[in-house]
Structures are given as structure tokens and as C-alpha cells.
N, C-alpha and C positions, 0 to 999 in steps of 0.2 A: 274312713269317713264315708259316708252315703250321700245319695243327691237326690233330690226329687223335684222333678221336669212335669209342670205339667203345661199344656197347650191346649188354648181354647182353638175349638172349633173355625171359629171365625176369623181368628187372626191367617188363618190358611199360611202357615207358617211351617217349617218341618229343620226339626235336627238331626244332625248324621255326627257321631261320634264313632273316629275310627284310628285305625295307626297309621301312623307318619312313618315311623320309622319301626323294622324287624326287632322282635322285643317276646320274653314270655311274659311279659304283663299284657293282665287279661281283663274286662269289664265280668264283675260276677252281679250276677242276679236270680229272682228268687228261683226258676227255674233250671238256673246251669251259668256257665261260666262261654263267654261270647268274646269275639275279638272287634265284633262292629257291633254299634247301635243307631238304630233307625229309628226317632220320635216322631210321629204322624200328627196333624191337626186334632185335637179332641184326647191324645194320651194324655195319661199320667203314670209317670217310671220312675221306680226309685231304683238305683244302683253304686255301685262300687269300685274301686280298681284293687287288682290281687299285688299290688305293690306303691310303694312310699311315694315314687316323682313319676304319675302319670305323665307328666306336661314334658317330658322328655320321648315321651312315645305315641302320643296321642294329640287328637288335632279335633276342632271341634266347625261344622260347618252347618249356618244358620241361614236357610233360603225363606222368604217373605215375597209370595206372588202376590203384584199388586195390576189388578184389570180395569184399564181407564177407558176399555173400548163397550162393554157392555155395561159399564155401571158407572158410578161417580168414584170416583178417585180421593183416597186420604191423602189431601194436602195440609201440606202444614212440617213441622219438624217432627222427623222420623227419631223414634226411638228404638234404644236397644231391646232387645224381644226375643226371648223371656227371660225372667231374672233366675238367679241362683244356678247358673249354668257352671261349671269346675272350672278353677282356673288352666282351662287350656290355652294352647295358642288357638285363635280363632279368625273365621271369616264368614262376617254378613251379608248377606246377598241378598240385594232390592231388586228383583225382573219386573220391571212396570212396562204393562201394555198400553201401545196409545194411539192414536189413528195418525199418520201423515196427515193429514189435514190442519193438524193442532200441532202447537209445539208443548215440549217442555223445559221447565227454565230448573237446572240444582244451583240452590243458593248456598255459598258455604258461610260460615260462619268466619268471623272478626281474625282468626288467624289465616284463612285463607289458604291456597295448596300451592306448590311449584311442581312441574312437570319435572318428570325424569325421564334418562334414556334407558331404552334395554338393555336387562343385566346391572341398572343401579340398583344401592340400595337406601332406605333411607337411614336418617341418621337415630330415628327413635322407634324404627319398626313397624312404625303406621302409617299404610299407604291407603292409599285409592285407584282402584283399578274401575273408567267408566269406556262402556260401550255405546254404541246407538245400533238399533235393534230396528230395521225397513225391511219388512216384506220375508222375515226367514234369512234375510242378512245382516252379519253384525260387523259393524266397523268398530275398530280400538280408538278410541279418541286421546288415550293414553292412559299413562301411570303418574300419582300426583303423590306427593308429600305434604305435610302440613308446613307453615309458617314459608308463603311464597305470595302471591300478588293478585293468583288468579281466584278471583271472587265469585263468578257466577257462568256456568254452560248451560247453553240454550241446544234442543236438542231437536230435532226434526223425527219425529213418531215416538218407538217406545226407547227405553235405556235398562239397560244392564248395571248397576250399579256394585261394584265389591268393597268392601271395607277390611284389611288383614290388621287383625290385632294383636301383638304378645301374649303371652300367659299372663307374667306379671306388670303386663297396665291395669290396674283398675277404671275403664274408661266406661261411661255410664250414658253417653250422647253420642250418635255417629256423627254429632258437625255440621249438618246440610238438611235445607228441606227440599221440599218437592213444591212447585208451584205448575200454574195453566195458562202457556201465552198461546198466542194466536201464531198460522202458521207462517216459518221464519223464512223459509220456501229455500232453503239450501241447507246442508250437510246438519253443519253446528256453528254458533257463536261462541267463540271465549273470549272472555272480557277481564281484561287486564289491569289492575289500578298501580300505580306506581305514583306513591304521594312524594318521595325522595331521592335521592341519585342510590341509582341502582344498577342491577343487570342482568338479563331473564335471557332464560331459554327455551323454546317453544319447536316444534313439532308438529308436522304434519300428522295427520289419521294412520292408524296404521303401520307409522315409521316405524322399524325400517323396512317395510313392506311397501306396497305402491298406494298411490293414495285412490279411490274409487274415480271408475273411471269416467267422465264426464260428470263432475262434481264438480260443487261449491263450496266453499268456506269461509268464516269470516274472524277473523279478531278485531278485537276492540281494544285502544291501547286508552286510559283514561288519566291522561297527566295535568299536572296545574301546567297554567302557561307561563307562568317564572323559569321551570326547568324548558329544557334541550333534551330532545328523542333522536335516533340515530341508530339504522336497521342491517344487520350485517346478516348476508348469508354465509353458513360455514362448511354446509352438506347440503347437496342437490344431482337430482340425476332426472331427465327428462323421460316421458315415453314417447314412439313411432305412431303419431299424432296422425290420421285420415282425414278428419273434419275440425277443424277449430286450432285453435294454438294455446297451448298454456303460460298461464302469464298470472302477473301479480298486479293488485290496483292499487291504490292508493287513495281512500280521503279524508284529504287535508282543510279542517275549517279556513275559509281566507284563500285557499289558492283558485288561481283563476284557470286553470282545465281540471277541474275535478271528473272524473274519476283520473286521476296518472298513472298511464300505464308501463309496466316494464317486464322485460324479459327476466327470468331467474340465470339469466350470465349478465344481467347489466351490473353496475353498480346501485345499491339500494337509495334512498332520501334518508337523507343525515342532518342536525342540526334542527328538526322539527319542532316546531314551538308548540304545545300543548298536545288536549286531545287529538288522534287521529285513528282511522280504519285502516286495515290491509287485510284482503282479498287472496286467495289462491284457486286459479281456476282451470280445471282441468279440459280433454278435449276427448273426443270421438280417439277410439284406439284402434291401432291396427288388430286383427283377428288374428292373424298367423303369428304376428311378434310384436304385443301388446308393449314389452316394453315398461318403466318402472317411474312413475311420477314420485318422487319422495321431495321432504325439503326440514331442513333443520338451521334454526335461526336464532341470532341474538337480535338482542332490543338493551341497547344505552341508555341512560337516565341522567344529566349530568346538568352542572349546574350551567348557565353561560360563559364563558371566558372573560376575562379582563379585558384581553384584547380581540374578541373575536371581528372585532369588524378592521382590525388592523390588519394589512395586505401588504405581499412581499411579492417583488417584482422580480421574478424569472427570465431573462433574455435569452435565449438559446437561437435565437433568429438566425445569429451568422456560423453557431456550430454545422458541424455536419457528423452523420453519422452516430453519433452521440445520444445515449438515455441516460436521465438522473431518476432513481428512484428513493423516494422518502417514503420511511419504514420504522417501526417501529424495533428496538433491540434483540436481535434473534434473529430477526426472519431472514428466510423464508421458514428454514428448520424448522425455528419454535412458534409455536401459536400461542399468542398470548392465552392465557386463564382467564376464564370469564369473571373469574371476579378481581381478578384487576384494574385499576382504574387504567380507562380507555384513551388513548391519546390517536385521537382524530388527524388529518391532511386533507385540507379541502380546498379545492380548484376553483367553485363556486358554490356560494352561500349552501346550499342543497345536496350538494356532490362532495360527499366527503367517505374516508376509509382507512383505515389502520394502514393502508400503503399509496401511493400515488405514483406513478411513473410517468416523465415527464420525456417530451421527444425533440431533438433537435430542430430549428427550422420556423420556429415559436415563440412567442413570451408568452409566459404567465403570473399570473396574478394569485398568490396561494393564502392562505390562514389557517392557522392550528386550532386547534379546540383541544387544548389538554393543560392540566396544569402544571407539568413538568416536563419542558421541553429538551431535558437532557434523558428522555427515553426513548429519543426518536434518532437515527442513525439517518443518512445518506452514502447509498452507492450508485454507483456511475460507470460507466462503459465507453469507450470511443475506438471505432474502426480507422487506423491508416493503414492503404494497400498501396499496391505499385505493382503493374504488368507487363510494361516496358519502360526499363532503365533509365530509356532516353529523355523521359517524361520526368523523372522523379529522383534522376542522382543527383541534382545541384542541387536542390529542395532542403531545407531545415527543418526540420519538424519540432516545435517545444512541446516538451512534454512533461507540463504544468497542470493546475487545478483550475478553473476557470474561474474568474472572479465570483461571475454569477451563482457558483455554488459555496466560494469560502463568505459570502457575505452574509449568507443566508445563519440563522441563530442556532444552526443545527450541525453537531460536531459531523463530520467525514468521515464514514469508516474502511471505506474504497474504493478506489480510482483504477479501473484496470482499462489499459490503452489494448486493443489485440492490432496488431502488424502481421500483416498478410502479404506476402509478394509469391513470384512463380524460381521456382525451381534456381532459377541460375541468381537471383537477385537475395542478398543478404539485409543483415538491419549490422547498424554502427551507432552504436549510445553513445554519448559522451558527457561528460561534467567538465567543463573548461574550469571553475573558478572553489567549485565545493570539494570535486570529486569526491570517490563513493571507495567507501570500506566495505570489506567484505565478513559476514557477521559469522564471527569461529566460535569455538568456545575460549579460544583465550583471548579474543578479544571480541568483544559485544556489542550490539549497538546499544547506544542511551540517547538516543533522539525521540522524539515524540512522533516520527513515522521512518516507515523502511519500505525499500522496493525490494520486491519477488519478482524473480526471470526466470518464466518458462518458457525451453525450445520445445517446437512439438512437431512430429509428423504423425503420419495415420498409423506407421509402424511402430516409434515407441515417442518417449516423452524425456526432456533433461532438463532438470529441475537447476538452474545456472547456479540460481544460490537468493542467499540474501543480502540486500546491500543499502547501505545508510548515508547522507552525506557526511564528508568531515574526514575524509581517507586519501588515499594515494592513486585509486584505480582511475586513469581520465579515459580508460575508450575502453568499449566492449564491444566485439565484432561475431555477431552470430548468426548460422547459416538455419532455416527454416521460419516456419512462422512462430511470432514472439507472441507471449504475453507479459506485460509490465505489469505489476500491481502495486500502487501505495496504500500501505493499509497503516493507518493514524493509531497513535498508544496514548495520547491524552490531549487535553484540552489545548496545550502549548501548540498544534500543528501550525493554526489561521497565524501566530507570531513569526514561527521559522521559516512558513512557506514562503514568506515575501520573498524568498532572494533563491528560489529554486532555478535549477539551472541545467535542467535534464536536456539533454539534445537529440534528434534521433536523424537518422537518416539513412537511405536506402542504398548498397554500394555494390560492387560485383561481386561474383562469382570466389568465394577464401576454399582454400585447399582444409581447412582444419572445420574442427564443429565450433569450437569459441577459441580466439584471440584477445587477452586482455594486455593494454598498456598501460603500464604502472610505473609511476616516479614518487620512491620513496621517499618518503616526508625523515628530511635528516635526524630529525629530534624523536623518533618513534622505532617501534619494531613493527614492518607489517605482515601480519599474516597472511599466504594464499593458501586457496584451499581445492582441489582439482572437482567439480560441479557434482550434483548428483547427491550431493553425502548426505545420513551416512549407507542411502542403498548402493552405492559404488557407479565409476562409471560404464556406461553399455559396454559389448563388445563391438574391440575396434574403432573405437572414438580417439579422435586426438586434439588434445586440448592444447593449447601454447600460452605463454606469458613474454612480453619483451618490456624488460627493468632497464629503464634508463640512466645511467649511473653519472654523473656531472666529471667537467674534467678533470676538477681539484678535488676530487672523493673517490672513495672505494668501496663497493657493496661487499658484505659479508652476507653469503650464502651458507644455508643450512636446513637440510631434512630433517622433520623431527621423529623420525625411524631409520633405521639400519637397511633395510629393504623392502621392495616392495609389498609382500607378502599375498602373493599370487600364486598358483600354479596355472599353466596356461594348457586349458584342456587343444584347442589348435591357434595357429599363427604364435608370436613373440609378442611380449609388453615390453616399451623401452620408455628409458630416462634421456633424454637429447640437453648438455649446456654447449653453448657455446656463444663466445664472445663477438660481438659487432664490430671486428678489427681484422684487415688484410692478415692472412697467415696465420688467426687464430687455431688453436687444436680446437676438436671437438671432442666432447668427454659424452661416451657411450654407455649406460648402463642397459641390462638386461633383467630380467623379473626373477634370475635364478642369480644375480650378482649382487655385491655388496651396492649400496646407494656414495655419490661421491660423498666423502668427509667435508666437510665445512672448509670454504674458502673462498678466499679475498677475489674479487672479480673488479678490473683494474678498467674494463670499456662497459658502456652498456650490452647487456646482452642476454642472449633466450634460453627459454626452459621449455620442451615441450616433454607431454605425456601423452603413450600411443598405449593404450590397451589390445588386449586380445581376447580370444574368447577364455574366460578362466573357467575352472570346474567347477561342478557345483558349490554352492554357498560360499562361493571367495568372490568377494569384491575387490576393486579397486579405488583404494583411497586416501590420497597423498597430501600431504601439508608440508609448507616449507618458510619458515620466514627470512625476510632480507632487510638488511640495517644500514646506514651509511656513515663514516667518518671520513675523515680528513688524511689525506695521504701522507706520510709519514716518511722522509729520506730513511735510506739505510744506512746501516751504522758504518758498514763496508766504504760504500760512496762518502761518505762524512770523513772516513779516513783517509781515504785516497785524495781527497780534496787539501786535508790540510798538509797532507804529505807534498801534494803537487806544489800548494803555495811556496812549503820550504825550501825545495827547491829551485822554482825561481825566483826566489828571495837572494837564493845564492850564488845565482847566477847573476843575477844585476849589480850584488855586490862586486863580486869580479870582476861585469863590461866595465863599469864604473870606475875600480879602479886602474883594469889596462888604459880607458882612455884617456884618463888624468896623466898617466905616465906620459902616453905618446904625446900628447898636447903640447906639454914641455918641451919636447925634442921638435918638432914643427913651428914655421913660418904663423902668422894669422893668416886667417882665410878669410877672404871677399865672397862676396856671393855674384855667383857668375850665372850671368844667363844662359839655358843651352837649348837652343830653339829646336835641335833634335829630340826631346823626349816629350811625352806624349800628357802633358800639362789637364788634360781636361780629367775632373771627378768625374768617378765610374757613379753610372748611375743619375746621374744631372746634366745629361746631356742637354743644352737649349737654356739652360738655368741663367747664364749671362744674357741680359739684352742690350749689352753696347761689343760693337769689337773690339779688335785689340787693339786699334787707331785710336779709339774713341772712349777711351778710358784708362785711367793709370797705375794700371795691377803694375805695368814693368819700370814704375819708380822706386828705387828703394830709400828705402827708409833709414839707413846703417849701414856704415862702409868706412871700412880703413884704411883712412887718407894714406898711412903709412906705408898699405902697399901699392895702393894706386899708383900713385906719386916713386914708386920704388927703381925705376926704371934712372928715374934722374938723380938719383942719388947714388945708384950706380957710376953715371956718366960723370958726375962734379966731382967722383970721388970723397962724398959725404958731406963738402963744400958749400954748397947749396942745399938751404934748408926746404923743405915742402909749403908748399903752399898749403894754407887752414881755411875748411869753410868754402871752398870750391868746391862747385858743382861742375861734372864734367857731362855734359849730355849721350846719350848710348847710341852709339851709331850701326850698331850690329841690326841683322834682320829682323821683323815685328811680326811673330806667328797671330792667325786668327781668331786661337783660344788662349782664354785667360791660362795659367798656370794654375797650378792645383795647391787648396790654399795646405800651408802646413799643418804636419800631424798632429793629433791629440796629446800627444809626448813632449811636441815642442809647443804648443800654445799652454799647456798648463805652469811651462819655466818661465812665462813674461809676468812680469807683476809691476802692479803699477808702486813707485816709493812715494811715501808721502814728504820725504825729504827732498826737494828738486838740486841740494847740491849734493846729494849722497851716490857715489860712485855705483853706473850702472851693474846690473846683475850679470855674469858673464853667459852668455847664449851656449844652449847645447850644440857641442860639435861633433856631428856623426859625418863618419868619413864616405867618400865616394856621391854621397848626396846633394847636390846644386839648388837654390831655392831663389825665386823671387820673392822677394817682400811687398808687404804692399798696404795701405795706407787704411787705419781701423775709424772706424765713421765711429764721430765723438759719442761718450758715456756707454759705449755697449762693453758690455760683461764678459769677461775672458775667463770663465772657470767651464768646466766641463759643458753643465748645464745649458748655459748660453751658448755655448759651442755646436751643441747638439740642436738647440730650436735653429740656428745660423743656418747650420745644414737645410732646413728644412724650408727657408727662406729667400730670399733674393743673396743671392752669392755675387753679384754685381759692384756691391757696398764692401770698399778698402777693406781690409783685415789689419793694418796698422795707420793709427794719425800721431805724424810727429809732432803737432803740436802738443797731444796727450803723452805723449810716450817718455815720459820723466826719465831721467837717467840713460836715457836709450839714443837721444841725441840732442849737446847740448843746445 
């Protein structure tokens, strides 16, 4: 197919058709075959291409000089010029000349443009590329695509205008006209309409390049005053200023210091109700190192809040040390997407930002601006140090959430405490009432938050572990400085944290790098796991454990490997158990030795692990769990026990029956006093408070008239019967201690008859033993039991009353 171009004179218009890209396709015409063509004002050319899909190798560019300085200028909407040009990819180019004195205004049309950044593309291939053109200099005012917000640039002298079109758009309008304002006396105006909630982003001149120097600029933001505007910078870089300062202004209809001015490091004005302006304005530059003005910016559209004028009261007054920062989810890492909806933190009506960081020492007063407040995170920081001991070992530290931040309608995502002390001074965690599991793979945390412990020096770092409440570990004793972290897993946290119970405090000087104590929860298996995992731990680190084991239980100890699995490039790696008991063994393993086999551990007692330097890529990384039951007799002892019983079963059988025999063959016995034996209970010395004067242990209670009286019936020759029911008073010496009452063997043979004429019970009679009797204070209980509280009682109170004593005398 053939084309034919022709160009009036007057349009002072010129086409350049050429290659894009290396190709043997060729433009042929009548006199020969060409690879450029150049159409001048007043041609007419007909020509061809020497193959099928020129628009793959060829590009077509359409320049239109328009001179506003020596003649009148065509305003009005520019058209495309000339028609029946080949479907190439193409670009039209408006260079309009205009005095600085005058401005000019490009009006786009009803879809409007959105700025891009350097190296975008757009998304349908037609851009706009405009300059502003002073003196032999041109500034980039940028790069625009269609269907965006910005409706009209106002230009200070001439402009440069490019239009790039596809091959295959049929587009038959550039879009925009050309209009005649008066001069605007600075750079450019861009004027922004934003009828709906939205979110633009905009650019300085030249980005990424510096913006001219000692310049003006202006935007124009043109909102209904139903919506909320709210101005974030994302990219800025300052220049080495001589005279003036660069700065941003602000006018806001309604506010009372119009122009408001701010640094590009302050925070922008947020929450703006309707239209307003912003200014960027540049300063005198240094010559030698001019240095780079740039700035790249959003602008929010949103509707007002439900609750925007609702206010949440931050108390940080009596914190110390302490920042909370509210943030949106990600950050700092991610930056939210400009076209996500914006969720605002504002300190004050105007002062608002996708982050807020708040400092101890303060209340504040905050409000959100977003409609989904489950996208916004809080994290938080608190410094406790200590740099003499003396100051800060009796001291408790809670190491809790503050109310002021679980109250607040925005989930926690962390809390990190940093603990700083000097060299000789350590940190001591503890959990008195939750304690803290430690998070293995076989067993896991499922709480809705967990703490992270890191020990750190400047030379390396020991990552403790992870750990959750609801475990066995009550103390963690670590030497350097700590970081604690609770970091929240769902919305459950504000419920479980009531009753947190983290402790910390500052103690001396520990021999090891961490000491954990741990009391096994009976009903569980608990996992340890040696710090670090799974990069292993440093060289030369020595970790400990001490398992408290109860005294009616038994821990089962168990490595869940055979060996350590080390090679130790210098020094030894050792396994240290030993038991919390006078004269326990201690069991030594080595990194070239079997690990102990599983066993019952009978006291509480320690685990420690000592590393060494190992050789390359071998770590150290040991797990072990321990379990507790109930102590179990041996079967041995159970035997011997009841072996022992039978035996003196059968010995009692025997005294029992020698002394029935002898009994027979012997006289009755009285009970005789014998003031030579040493009468007081061992152990109860003082336990009587009357003496022997003064109370009557040495009445007895029982005595056989028959041989009292024996002596006279001797003498009468059996003649003379005995006298019955005489009391004979004892005229023998009276010691100062009570007698010592009888044994547990002989107070379980008295029983009382319920028959008061039934013949009493015959008393045990062991020989060689002398006893006083002595009178038992009414209704007390004569079985073991009672025997034993006696002992523990006033020992002053008779041991026999013969009024009670049935059968025992009549």
C-alpha cells in the first residue's frame, strides 16, 4: 500500500518517518528506496514500505511550531496534523513560543491525566510528556497518562508539549487545548480535581532530577468540602541552600495563618476539608555543591470518619524510657500501595500520618481516620538499665503491657523491654504463677503471644529461645544485655494478658551464659532445648538447667540423641548431671562419648552443657525431656519387709508363750516403787508442772492385797485372814520426777469392760520391770492415738482413774 502526505505551507508542521528498530525494511519511492523520510511544510509525498508490518520497524514523528511571541497564537483545541499518516507508532510535538510575561494555561479534556514516575509505563500506551521552555531552558514538568485528576497546567512562557501514540490506537484528538492567562509569576500551576476518595501522586519538575533553582511552584488541590485531604511525602532530598530555605506552604480557605509554612522533614496537614493550595519553594544554591531539591508526594481523598472527632487518651506521664509507635501493618519494611485505602493516626485534628510515635513523659489525645482499624499495628519499646548493683538488685521490675496501650482499639504486635546493665551485673526473669514453656518442635506454643530472648554483646548474639506462658521454666538467669519481645498472634492477647506475670530483675555476677530453673509440671512431658537453635551454640558457651524434683516423685531424664554430634576443632564439649544430694556421683559425658541413657533421678538436680570450638559447619544442639512420677517401693524392699514381719510374728509367738509358762511357776507381783531408776520421759523434760509432793503419779491404782498382807500370814501360819480394801500409805522416799508413764505395749492391754462385774483383764507381766501407776483423768481415750496426742500434751494428768477403771478395781 502507498500513502500520500501532503503539508500545507502554513501549518509549519514537518514529518520525520524513520527506524526504530534495525530491520531490511525499507521506505521505497519514486526515485529509490530510503530508510528515513523527511516531509517539510508545503510537500506532497507519496510512498511505501518494502515489507508487510512496517509499525514493527518504523516510528513516525510529527513536530508543529507554534510562535506566540511574534504573532497571534492558535488557541483553541489542537488537532491531529495531518491526516492519512501509516499506522505507525507515533509522536506529536506542540513547541509553542511565549514571552515570560504571559502565561499559558493546557486544558485537558474530561478524562484528564495522572503523572507518572520515571521508567513507568502506561497502561494503554498514551502518554504525555510536557516541558516549560524559559530563556533556552527547559524544565520536565513530567510525564502524564490519561484517566487521572489533573485537569489543567498553567505554564510560565513557552511549553514543549509531546503526545506518544501506538500504531494501533485510532486516536483522532490530542485531548487538550491551548489557552492565554496572564503572567502566573512562578514555574507552573497544576491543578488537581479530585470529586471522590481517591489517591494521587505528584512530583516535582524534573524528578528525579533537582528542581530549578530558586523556583516557585504551585498545585492546586480542588476538592468538595464533604471529603478529607491529607498530604504525605514519600521521597525528598534537600539542596546546600546560601540564601533562603526551602520550604512548603500551604493555603487553606478558613485557616487563621494562611500561608502555613513547613519544612519537607515536618509532618504534612492531614484531615483538610475541602479545596486547598501547596507551594514548593526553592532557595539561592550553593555554587560549588548545589546539591538536589527533589520531592515526591501523595495526596488522600477520603471520606470523614464516623468517629473522627472521637479521642483516645494516651497516658505515658509516669512511663519512662518508653516509645509506642502506631503504624500501619508492615511497617516500617512495607510501604503501603498508594492505592490502598489509607488509614490515618492523628495527634491533633491537622497532624495526622500513616505512623505516629508516641514518647514517654506525656498524655496524648489521638484519632484514627480510617475505616478499618484492624490494619493498624502498635509497637513499643522500654529501656531498664542498672550500673550499680547496689541501686537495683532488690528492685522488681514487671514486665507487663501497659494498660495505656492494651486499652487503646488497636491489636499489639510488640513489646520489646531492652535491659542494659555493666559487665559484672546479669538480668533474672521469672514467672512465679504462669511460668513459661519453651517453644520446641514437639512441643509448641498455642497462645495468642510469646516472648523472644535475646542475649547480646558487641562480639556475638544468643538468641535464648522462645517462650509462652503455661510451662514449667520459673527463672531465667542471663548474663549481658537482654532483649525481651512479646510479639501477639491474634486478637485473644487484651483477654490472656490480664494476669501476665513476667518479673525481671537485676542480680550478680553467674559463672554460666543462661541458668534456667525448671519444675516439672507432673502431668506433662517438658521439653529443653540448649539456646541458639537451630544455628547451634557459640563456642565455649555454657548453658545449665536445675530440675527440681519433689520428694515423693522421680524425674525421668532423657536425651533425644545418642551423642552429641560435634567434632571439637580446640578445647572439649561436655554433658555435666548431677544430683542436688550430699555424696551424689556426677555423670560426665564428653562430645567423643555415648550421651547418658535415660534415668530415674531420685533428688532435684543439674544439667549443664559446655561447648567448644567445633569445626566447621557442626553445631551444637541438644534437647532433652524430663517427666515426673510417683516413687514406687521396690519389689526387693516389699520382700524383705514382709519377710521381716514373719519373723517377728514368731518371735512374739514364743515370748508369749515362755511367759505364760513362767507366770505359772511365780508368786503375783505388786508393783514396787524404785526410786533409783531414772523415771523422767526422754525428751519431755519440764513437761510436769507439779512435783512429786504435789501430785499423785505414786498412788497406785492395783495391788495384791494377797501379797501385801503376805508377811502375816506367814506369821499366823495361814490363821489369820488378810485384811480387804486397806489402804496402806507408802512410806518409802518421794523422787522429784514423776515416773515415766507406761509403754505403748502395756497401755494398749487396759480396756475398759462394759460389764462392771466381769472379771478384770489379767495385766501384762514383763519381768525385771518395776512401774508406778497412776490415776487416768476421766473419759480420755486409751488406744494408740490418744496415746500419742497425750504425749504431746500435759503429761501432769493421772494416766489411770479408778473410779473409770472397771474390772481393774473393785
Amino acid at each position: 500500500a502507498s500513502f500520500t502526505i501532503s503539508l500545507h505551507k502554513a501549518d509549519n508542521t514537518t514529518v520525520m518517518i524513520k527506524l526504530g528498530l534495525q530491520s531490511n525494511c525499507r521506505i521505497r519511492m519514486k526515485y529509490g528506496i530510503v530508510s528515513e523520510l523527511k516531509i517539510k511544510p508545503g510537500d506532497n509525498v507519496t510512498f511505501a514500505f518494502t515489507c508487510g508490518t512496517p509499525e514493527k520497524y518504523f516510528i513516525a514523528e510529527i513536530q508543529k511550531n507554534i510562535d506566540c511571541v511574534s504573532g497571534p497564537c492558535p488557541f483553541g483545541d489542537v488537532h491531529l496534523y495531518p491526516p492519512g499518516l501509516p499506522r505507525l507508532n507515533r509522536t506529536y510535538i506542540w513547541d509553542v513560543k511565549a514571552s515570560t510575561k504571559a502565561g499559558l494555561e493546557l486544558k485537558f479534556s474530561t478524562s484528564w491525566l495522572r503523572q507518572i514516575e520515571p521508567g513507568e509505563r502506561c497502561p494503554d500506551a498514551v502518554s504525555y510528556n510536557i516541558n516549560s521552555s524559559i530563556d533556552n531552558a527547559t524544565v520536565n514538568i513530567g510525564t502524564f497518562c490519561r484517566n487521572g485528576s489533573v485537569s489543567r497546567i498553567k505554564l510560565l512562557g513557552g511549553v514543549v508539549l509531546s503526545l506518544h501514540l501506538p500504531w494501533h490506537l485510532p486516536l483522532t484528538t490530542s485531548g487538550f487545548n491551548i489557552a492565554s492567562r496572564a503572567s502566573i509569576k512562578r514555574l507552573c500551576i497544576i491543578e488537581s480535581v479530585l470529586k471522590r476518595e481517591s489517591s494521587i501522586t505528584l512530583m516535582s519538575p524534573n524528578y528525579p532530577l533537582g528542581f530549578p533553582e530558586d523556583e516557585l511552584m504551585t498545585w492546586q488541590f480542588v476538592i468538595p468540602p464533604s471529603l478529607r485531604a491529607s498530604v504525605f511525602f514519600h521521597n525528598y532530598s534537600l539542596s546546600n541552600c546560601e540564601r533562603k530555605e526551602e520550604r512548603v506552604e500551604y493555603y487553606i480557605p478558613g485557616s487563621p495563618s494562611n500561608p502555613e509554612v513547613f519544612k519537607l522533614s515536618d509532618s504534612q496537614p492531614a484531615n483538610i476539608a475541602g479545596t486547598f493550595n501547596m507551594s514548593l519553594q526553592g532557595c539561592d544554591q550553593d555554587a560549588q555543591n548545589p546539591g538536589i531539591l527533589r520531592l515526591l508526594f501523595q495526596v488522600v481523598v477520603q471520606h470523614p470518619q464516623v468517629d473522627e472527632n472521637v479521642t483516645h487518651l494516651v497516658d505515658l506521664s509516669k512511663e519512662k524510657n518508653m516509645t509506642v509507635t502506631i503504624h500501619v501493618e508492615g511497617w516500617p519494611s512495607r510501604t503501603p500501595l498508594m492505592s490502598e485505602p489509607v488509614c490515618l493516626i492523628c495527634k491533633d485534628p491537622r497532624t495526622c500520618d500513616r505512623a505516629l510515635t508516641l514518647t514517654s513523659g506525656a498524655v496524648y489525645r489521638i484519632s484514627f481516620l480510617c475505616k478499618d482499624l484492624s490494619q493498624l499495628r502498635i509497637t513499643a519499646e522500654k529501656g531498664i538499665g542498672c550500673m550499680d548493683i547496689r541501686w537495683c538488685q532488690k528492685k522488681i521490675y514487671s514486665l507487663s503491657v501497659p494498660k495505656a496501650i492494651t486499652r487503646l482499639p488497636i491489636r499489639l504486635h510488640k513489646f520489646n523491654w531492652k535491659l542494659l546493665a555493666t559487665d559484672m551485673i546479669n538480668v533474672e526473669i521469672t514467672s512465679p504463677s504462669l511460668k513459661l514453656q519453651q517453644h520446641v518442635p514437639e512441643q509448641r506454643c498455642n497462645t495468642s503471644y510469646s516472648y523472644s530472648i535475646v542475649s547480646a554483646t558487641p562480639e556475638t548474639e544468643l538468641n535464648v529461645g522462645v517462650f509462652c506462658p503455661g510451662g514449667s521454666i520459673e527463672k531465667i538467669q542471663m548474663r549481658n544485655n537482654i532483649t525481651i519481645s512479646l510479639k501477639t498472634f491474634g486478637k485473644g492477647f487484651i483477654n490472656e494478658s490480664i494476669p501476665q506475670d513476667l518479673k525481671m530483675s537485676f542480680v550478680p555476677h553467674i559463672k554460666d551464659e543462661c541458668i534456667f530453673t525448671v519444675s516439672p509440671n507432673p502431668k506433662a512431658k517438658v521439653y529443653l532445648q540448649t539456646p541458639n537453635s537451630p544455628y547451634g551454640l557459640p563456642p565455649y558457651v555454657s548453658i545449665s538447667w536445675f530440675i527440681t524434683v519433689p520428694s515423693k516423685q522421680t524425674a525421668r531424664l532423657k536425651f533425644s540423641k545418642d551423642r552429641m554430634g560435634i567434632a571439637c576443632e580446640t578445647g572439649r564439649a561436655f554433658v555435666n548431671i548431677k544430683e542436688e544430694t550430699p555424696g551424689a556421683e556426677e555423670i560426665v559425658r564428653r562430645e567423643d562419648e555415648l550421651l547418658p541413657q535415660p534415668r530415674n533421678m531420685l533428688h532435684s538436680f543439674w544439667v549443664n552443657v559446655s561447648n567448644c570450638r567445633p569445626v566447621d559447619k557442626e553445631q551444637l544442639t541438644l534437647q532433652f525431656w524430663v517427666t515426673l512420677a510417683d516413687k514406687q517401693l521396690d519389689l526387693g524392699i516389699i520382700l524383705a519387709v514382709v519377710a521381716g514381719a514373719g519373723v517377728l510374728t514368731v518371735i512374739g509367738l514364743t515370748v508369749c508363750c515362755v511367759k505364760k509358762k513362767k507366770k505359772k511357776t511365780q508368786n503375783p507381783m505388786v508393783g514396787v516403787y524404785n526410786d533409783n531408776v531414772n523415771t523422767q520421759m526422754p525428751g519431755r523434760k519440764g513437761s510436769f508442772r507439779k512435783g512429786r509432793q504435789n501430785n499423785e503419779s505414786h498412788v497406785y491404782a492395783v495391788i495384791d492385797d494377797a501379797v501385801v498382807y503376805g508377811h502375816l500370814l506367814k506369821e499366823s501360819n495361814g490363821s489369820v485372814s488378810p485384811e480387804v480394801d486397806v489402804y496402806r500409805p507408802f512410806d518409802g522416799p518421794i523422787g522429784s520426777m514423776p515416773p515415766s508413764p507406761p509403754p505403748f505395749s502395756f497401755r494398749k492391754d487396759i480396756k475398759r469392760s462394759s460389764n462392771p462385774k466381769e472379771e478384770p483383764l489379767p495385766l501384762m507381766d514383763i519381768d525385771q520391770d518395776n512401774y508406778t501407776f497412776a490415776h487416768q483423768k476421766s473419759g480420755q481415750s486409751e488406744d494408740n492415738g490418744d496415746a500419742n496426742k497425750k504425749d504431746k500434751g500435759d503429761t501432769s494428768v493421772p494416766l489411770l482413774e479408778n473410779k473409770e477403771r472397771d474390772g481393774l478395781v473393785e
